[in-house]
C-alpha positions as CSV (number, residue, x, y, z in Angstrom):
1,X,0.0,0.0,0.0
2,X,1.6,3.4,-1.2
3,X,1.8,5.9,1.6
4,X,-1.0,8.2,2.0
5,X,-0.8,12.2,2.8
6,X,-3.1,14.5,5.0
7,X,-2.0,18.2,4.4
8,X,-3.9,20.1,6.7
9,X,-3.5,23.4,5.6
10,X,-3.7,25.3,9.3
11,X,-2.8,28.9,8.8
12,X,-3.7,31.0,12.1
13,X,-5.2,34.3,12.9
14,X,-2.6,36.6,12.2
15,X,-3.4,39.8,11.3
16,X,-0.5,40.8,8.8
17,X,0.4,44.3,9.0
18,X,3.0,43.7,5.8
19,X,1.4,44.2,1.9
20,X,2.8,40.9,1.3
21,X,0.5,38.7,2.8
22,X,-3.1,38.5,2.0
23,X,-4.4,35.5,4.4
24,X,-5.8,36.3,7.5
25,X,-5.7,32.4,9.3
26,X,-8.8,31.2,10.8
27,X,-8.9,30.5,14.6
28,X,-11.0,31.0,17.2
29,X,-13.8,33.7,17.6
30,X,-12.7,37.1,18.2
31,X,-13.1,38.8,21.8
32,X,-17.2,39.5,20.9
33,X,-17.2,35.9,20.7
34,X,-17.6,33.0,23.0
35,X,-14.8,33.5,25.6
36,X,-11.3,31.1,26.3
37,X,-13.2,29.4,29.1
38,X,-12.5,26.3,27.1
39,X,-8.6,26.6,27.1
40,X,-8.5,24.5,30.2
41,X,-10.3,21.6,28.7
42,X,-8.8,18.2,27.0
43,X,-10.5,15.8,24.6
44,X,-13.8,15.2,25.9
45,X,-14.6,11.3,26.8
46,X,-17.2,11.6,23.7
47,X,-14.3,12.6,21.7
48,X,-11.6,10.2,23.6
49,X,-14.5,7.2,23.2
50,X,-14.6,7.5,19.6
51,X,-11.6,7.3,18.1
52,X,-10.4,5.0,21.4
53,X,-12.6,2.5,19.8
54,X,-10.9,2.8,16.2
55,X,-7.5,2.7,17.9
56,X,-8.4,-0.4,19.8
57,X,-9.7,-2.4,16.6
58,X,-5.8,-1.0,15.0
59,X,-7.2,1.7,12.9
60,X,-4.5,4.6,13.5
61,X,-3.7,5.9,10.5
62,X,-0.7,3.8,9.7
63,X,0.7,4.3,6.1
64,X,-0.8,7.5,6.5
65,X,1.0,10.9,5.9
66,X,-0.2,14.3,7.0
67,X,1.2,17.5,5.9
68,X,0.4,20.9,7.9
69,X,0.7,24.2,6.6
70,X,0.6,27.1,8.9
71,X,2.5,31.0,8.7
72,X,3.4,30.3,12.3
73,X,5.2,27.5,12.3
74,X,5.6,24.7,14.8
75,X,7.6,23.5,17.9
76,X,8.8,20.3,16.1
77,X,9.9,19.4,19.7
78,X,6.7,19.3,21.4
79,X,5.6,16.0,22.8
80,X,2.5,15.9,21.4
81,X,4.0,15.4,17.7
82,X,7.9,15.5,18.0
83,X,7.8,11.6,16.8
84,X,5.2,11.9,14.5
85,X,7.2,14.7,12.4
86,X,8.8,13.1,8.8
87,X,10.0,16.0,7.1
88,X,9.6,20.0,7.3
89,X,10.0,22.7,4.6
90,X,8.9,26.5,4.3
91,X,7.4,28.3,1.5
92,X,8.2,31.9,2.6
93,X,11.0,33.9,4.3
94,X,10.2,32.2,7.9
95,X,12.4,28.9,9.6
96,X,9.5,26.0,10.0
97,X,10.4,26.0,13.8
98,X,8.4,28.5,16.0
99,X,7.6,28.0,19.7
100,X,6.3,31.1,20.1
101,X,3.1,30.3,18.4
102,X,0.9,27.7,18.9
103,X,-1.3,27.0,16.8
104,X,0.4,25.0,13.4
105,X,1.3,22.6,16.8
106,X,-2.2,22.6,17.9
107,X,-3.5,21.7,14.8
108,X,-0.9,18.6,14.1
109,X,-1.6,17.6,17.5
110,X,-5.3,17.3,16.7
111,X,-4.3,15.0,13.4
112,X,-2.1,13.2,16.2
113,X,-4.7,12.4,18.8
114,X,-6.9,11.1,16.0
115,X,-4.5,9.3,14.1
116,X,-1.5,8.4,16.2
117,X,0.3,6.5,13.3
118,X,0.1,9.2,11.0
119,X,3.5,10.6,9.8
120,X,3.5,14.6,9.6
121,X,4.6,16.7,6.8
122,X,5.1,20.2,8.5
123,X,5.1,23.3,5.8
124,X,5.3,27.0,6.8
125,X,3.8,30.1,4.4
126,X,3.5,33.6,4.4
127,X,1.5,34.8,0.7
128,X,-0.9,33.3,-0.8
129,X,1.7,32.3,-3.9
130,X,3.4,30.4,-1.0
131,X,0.1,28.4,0.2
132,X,-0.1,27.3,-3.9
133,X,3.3,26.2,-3.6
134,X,2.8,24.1,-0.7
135,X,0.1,23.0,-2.1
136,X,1.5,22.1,-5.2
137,X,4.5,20.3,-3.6
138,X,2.3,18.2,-1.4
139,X,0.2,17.1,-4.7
140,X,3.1,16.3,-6.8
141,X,4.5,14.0,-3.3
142,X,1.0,11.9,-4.3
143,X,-0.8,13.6,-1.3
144,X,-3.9,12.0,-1.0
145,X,-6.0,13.9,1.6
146,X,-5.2,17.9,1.8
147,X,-6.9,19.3,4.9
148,X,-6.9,23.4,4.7
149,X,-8.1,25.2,8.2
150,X,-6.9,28.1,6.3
151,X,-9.0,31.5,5.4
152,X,-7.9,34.3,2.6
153,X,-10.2,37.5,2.7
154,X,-11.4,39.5,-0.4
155,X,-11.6,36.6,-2.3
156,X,-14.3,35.9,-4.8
157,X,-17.6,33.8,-3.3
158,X,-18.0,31.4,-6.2
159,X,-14.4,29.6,-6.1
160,X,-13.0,31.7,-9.2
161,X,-10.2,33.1,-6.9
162,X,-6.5,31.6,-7.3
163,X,-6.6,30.2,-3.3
164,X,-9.9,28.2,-4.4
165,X,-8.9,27.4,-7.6
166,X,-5.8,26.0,-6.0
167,X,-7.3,23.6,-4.2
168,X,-9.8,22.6,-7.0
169,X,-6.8,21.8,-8.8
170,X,-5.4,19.3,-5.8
171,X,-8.9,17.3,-5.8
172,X,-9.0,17.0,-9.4
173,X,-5.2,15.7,-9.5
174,X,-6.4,13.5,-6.5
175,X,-6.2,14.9,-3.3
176,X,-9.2,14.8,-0.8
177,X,-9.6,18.7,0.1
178,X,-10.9,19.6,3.0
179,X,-11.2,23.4,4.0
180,X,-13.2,25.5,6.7
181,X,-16.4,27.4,6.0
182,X,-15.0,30.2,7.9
183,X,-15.9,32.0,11.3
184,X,-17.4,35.4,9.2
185,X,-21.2,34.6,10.3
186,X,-21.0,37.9,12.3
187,X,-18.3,39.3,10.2
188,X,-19.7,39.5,7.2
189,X,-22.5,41.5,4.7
190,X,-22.7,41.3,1.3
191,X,-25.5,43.3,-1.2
192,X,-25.2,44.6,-4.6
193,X,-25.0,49.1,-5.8
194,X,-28.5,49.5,-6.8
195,X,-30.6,52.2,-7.2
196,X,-32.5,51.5,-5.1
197,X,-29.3,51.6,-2.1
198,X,-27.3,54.2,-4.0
199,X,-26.9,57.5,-1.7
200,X,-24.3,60.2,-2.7
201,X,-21.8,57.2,-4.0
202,X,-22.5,55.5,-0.5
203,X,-24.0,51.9,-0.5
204,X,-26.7,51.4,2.4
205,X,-26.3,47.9,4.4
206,X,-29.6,48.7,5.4
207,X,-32.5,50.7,4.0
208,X,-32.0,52.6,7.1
209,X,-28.4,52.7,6.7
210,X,-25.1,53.8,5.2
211,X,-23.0,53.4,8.3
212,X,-22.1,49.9,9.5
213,X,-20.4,50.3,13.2
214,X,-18.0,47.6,14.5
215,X,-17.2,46.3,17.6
216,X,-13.7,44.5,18.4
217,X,-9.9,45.5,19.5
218,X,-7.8,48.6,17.6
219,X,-6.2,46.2,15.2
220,X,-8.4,46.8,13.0
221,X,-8.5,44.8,9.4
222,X,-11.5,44.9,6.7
223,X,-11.5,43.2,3.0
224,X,-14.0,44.9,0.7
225,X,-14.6,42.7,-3.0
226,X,-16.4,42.7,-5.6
227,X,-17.6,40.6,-9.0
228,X,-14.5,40.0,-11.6
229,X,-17.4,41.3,-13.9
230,X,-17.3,44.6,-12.2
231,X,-13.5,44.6,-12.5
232,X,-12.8,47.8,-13.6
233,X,-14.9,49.9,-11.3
234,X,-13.7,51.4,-8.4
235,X,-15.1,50.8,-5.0
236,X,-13.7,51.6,-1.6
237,X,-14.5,51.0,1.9
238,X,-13.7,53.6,4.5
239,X,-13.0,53.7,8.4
240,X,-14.6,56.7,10.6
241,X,-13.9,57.5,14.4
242,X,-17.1,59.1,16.0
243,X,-18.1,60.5,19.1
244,X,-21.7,60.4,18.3
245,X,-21.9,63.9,16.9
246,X,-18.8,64.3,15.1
247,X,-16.6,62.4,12.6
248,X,-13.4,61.7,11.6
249,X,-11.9,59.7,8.6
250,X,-9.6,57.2,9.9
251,X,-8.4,55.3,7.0
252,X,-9.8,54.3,3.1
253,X,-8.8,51.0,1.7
254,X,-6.0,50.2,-0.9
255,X,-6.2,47.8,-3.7
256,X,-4.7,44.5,-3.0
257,X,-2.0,43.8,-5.6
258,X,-1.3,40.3,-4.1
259,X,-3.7,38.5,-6.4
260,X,-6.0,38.7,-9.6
261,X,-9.2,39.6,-7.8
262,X,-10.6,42.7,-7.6
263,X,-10.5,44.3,-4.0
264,X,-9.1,46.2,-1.9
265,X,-8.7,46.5,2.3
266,X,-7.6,48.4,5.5
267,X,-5.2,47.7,7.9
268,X,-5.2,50.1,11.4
269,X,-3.9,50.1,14.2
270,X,-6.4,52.6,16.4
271,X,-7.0,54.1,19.3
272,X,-9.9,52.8,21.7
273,X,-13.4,54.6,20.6
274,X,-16.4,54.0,18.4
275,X,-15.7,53.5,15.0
276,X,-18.0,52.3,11.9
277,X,-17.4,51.4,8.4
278,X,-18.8,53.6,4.9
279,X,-18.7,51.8,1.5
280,X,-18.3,54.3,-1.9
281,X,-18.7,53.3,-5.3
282,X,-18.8,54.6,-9.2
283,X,-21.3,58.0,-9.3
284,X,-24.3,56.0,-11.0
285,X,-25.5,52.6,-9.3
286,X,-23.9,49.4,-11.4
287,X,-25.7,46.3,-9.8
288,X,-22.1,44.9,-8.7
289,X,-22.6,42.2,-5.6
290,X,-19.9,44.0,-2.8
291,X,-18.9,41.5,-0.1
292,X,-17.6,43.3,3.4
293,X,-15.4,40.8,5.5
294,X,-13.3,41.5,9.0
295,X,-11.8,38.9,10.2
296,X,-10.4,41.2,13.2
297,X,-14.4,42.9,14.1
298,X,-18.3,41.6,14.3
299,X,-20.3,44.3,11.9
300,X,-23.4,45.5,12.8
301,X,-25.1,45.2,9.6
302,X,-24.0,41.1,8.9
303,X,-25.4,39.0,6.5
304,X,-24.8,35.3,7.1
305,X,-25.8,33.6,4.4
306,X,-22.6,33.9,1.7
307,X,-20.3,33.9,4.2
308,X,-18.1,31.0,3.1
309,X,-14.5,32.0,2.3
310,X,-11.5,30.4,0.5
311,X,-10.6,28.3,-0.1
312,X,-14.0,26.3,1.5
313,X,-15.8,28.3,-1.5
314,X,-14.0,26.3,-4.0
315,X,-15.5,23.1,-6.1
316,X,-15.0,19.5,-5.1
317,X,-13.5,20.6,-1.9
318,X,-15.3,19.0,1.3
319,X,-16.1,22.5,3.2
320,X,-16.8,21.9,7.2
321,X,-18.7,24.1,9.9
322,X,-17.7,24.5,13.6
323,X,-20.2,22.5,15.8
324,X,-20.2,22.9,19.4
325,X,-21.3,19.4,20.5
326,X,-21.5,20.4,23.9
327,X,-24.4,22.2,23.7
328,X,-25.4,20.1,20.3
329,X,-25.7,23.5,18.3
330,X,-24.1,25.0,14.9
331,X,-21.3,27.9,16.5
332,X,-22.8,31.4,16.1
333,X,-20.0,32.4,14.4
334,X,-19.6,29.8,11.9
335,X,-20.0,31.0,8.1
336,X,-23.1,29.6,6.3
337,X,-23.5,29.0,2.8
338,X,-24.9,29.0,-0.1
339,X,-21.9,30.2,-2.2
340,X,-22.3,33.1,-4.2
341,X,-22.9,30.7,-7.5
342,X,-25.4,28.7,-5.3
343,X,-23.6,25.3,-4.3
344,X,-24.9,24.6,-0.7
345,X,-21.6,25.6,0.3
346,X,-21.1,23.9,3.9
347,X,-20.5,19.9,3.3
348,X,-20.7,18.7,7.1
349,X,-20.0,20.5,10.3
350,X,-17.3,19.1,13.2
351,X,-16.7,19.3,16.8
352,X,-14.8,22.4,17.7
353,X,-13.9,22.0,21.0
354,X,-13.1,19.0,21.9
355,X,-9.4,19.3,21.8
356,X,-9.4,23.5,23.3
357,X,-6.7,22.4,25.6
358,X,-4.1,21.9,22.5
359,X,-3.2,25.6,22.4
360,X,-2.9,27.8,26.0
361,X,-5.4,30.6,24.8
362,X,-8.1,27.8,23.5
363,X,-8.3,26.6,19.6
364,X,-12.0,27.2,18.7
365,X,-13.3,27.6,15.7
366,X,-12.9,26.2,12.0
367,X,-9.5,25.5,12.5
368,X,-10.1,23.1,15.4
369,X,-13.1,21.3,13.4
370,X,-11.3,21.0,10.2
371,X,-8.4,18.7,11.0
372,X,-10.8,16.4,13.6
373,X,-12.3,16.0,10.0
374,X,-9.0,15.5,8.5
375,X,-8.0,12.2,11.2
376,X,-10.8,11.0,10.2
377,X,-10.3,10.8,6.7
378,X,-7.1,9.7,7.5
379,X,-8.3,6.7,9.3
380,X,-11.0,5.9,6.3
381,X,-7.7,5.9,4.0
382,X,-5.9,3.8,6.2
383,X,-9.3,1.4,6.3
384,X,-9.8,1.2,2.4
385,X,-6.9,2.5,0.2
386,X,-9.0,2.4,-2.7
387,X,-11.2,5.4,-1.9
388,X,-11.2,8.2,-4.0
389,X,-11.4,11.8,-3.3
390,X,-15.3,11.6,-4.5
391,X,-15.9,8.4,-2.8
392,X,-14.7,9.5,0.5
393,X,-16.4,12.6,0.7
394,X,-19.6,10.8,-0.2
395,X,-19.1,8.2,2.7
396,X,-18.9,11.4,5.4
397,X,-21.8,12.6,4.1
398,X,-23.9,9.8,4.1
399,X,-22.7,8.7,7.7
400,X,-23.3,12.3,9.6
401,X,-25.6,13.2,12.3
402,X,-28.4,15.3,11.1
403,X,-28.3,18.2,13.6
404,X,-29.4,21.4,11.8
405,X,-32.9,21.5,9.9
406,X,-33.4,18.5,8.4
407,X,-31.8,16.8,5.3
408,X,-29.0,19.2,3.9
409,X,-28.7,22.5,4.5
410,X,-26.7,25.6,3.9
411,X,-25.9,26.1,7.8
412,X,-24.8,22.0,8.8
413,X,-24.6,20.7,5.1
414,X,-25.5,17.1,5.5
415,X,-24.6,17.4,9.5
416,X,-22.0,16.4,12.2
417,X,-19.4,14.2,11.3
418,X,-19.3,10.8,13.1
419,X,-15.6,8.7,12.4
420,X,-16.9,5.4,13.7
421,X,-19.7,5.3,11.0
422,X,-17.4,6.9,8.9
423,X,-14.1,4.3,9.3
424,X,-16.8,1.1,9.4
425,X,-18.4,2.0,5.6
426,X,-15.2,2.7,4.6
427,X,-13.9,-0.9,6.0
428,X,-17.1,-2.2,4.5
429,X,-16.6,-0.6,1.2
430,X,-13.2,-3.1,0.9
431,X,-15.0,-5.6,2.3
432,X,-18.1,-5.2,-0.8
């Protein structure tokens, strides 16, 4: 049996202040957002149970390789993956190592507490050429499952955009692709410049109005984008301070150069104080669909459907939710689907916190759910090495939990991911 890859594609919440880097990682919720409570808490027994059972009947994910790719790097001498760790390599200006960050370990640690056999492929990236080119070099090493808790902002909703495309690419060369939905539930709106919203070049996020306030910390970080159809039209977002009665232009976003989509976005570092957000376009109304993301802020005006980003908005990928199955409900924050060219957008939704206590400030949040889906697959690879990228995403599906409204959905997809149910029809599969 030829060995099999898992790159799980784990790049964190950093908000770059450099106009190199265009991805803006997704972890946990931002301070508005459920709080680190769960920081101090290790695999739940529901979680332990489950893959303890797997483990017992020698399904670990043996012959099973998992690469990581994360702009933080990772302590390659922690305990909880130093002697899983094959080989390491970086894609940017950074050394692989990093202790100061935690997260690329959290997420390995996750793909080693669900598959302990699993050898790991650690990759570090800082642009969005760099993520292609880990992706790329994990393809052409005959990676067979790519798993991307990874988020770029201002990229198109329909999977046109060259993070999604990148990892269409991987599942049509034979990778399984799994990427998050996103945490922008709260952080995003999206409408089109109509007439009928059009006020003195402003765009109205409600009918009420043309201001949409934020609330977060003074690191401050807003992607505004817009249809490649609309391409050559000009459309800004701008940052105001207020104190209620007066206000003060802050910043006004820059085009992004980094990639081939049309957008642009702010960067700020601020002073404490109320601030909201104005969106300007062309003189005469043009129909053009705007999308408004922060991954740093929840907006006032949010709309939640839409809300997938890349690469999770791509085709073929399998895109998960974050599912608190503590309290047996979809996060708040989690993004919903459809996409903007009307796929249902989320696949199936995952635990998020069952393994909180592998970073110290908590790992919540897509980035926690996508790589307990990712152990999975790897186990269902290890099971039955004939599975293709198709026929594994079709065996997930078909053995989830329905927990949103019933059948699929844009909010749960087909629903919660269960690995025993998953592993067995896998193991039956060979066995048929």
């Amino acid at each position: 049996m030829r060995d099999r890859t898992v790159l799980l594609l784990a790049v964190v919440a950093i908000v770059s202040l450099t106009g190199s880097i265009a991805l803006l990682a997704v972890t946990g919720p931002t301070d508005s957002r459920p709080d680190r409570a769960d920081a101090s808490v290790s695999v739940s027994d529901g979680a332990a149970g489950r893959f303890a059972r797997l483990h017992a009947a020698g399904v670990t994910g043996s012959n099973v390789s998992v690469g990581i790719v994360d702009p933080t790097g990772f302590d390659t001498e922690s305990e909880m993956i130093a002697g899983q760790v094959t080989e390491t390599r970086s894609f940017g200006g950074e050394s692989v190592d990093d202790t100061r960050e935690a997260h690329g370990t959290a997420t390995a640690a996750v793909v080693s507490r669900t598959a302990p056999d699993a050898a790991l492929y650690l990759a570090r990236v800082d642009s969005v050429d760099s993520y292609r080119q880990a992706v790329d070099w994990l393809v052409r090493e005959n990676v067979d499952v790519i798993v991307a808790p990874v988020s770029f902002y201002g990229q198109p909703g329909d999977g046109t955009g060259p993070v999604a495309r990148s990892a269409t690419r991987a599942t049509e060369r034979g990778s399984v692709f799994i990427a998050p939905a996103g945490n922008m539930a709260q952080s995003h709106w999206s409408g089109q410049y109509t007439t009928a919203v059009v006020q003195n070049r402003t765009v109205a996020f409600t009918n009420e109005s043309q201001k949409n306030y934020i609330r977060g910390g003074t690191e401050i970080t807003v992607w505004l984008s817009w249809e490649r159809s609309h391409g050559d039209e000009e459309y800004t977002v701008e940052l105001y301070r207020t104190n209620g009665t007066d206000s003060r232009l802050v910043a006004r976003s820059q085009p992004y150069r980094g990639d081939d989509v049309p957008n642009g976005r702010i960067v700020a570092d601020v002073r404490p104080g109320d601030y909201y957000l104005v969106i300007r376009g062309p003189p005469s109304p043009t129909g053009a669909r705007l999308r408004l993301v922060s991954p740093t802020h929840d907006l006032q005006h949010t709309s939640a459907r839409n809300s997938i980003v890349a690469p999770g908005t791509a085709q073929e990928v399998i895109t998960v939710g974050a599912y608190n199955s503590r309290v047996e409900q979809l996060e708040p924050f989690s993004s919903r689907g459809p996409t903007v060219d009307d796929r249902t957008g989320v696949d199936i939704v995952a635990p998020d916190r069952q393994f909180a206590a592998a970073a110290p400030d908590g790992f919540v949040g897509s980035s926690a759910a996508v790589p307990y889906v990712g152990g999975t697959a790897a186990l269902m690879l290890e099971a039955n090495e004939s599975l293709s990228p198709r026929e594994t995403e079709r065996l997930l599906e078909q053995t989830t939990k329905d927990v949103g409204r019933p059948r699929l959905d844009n909010e749960t997809g087909h629903g919660a991911v269960r690995p025993v149910r998953a592993v067995r029809s896998a193991q039956n599969r060979t066995d048929g």
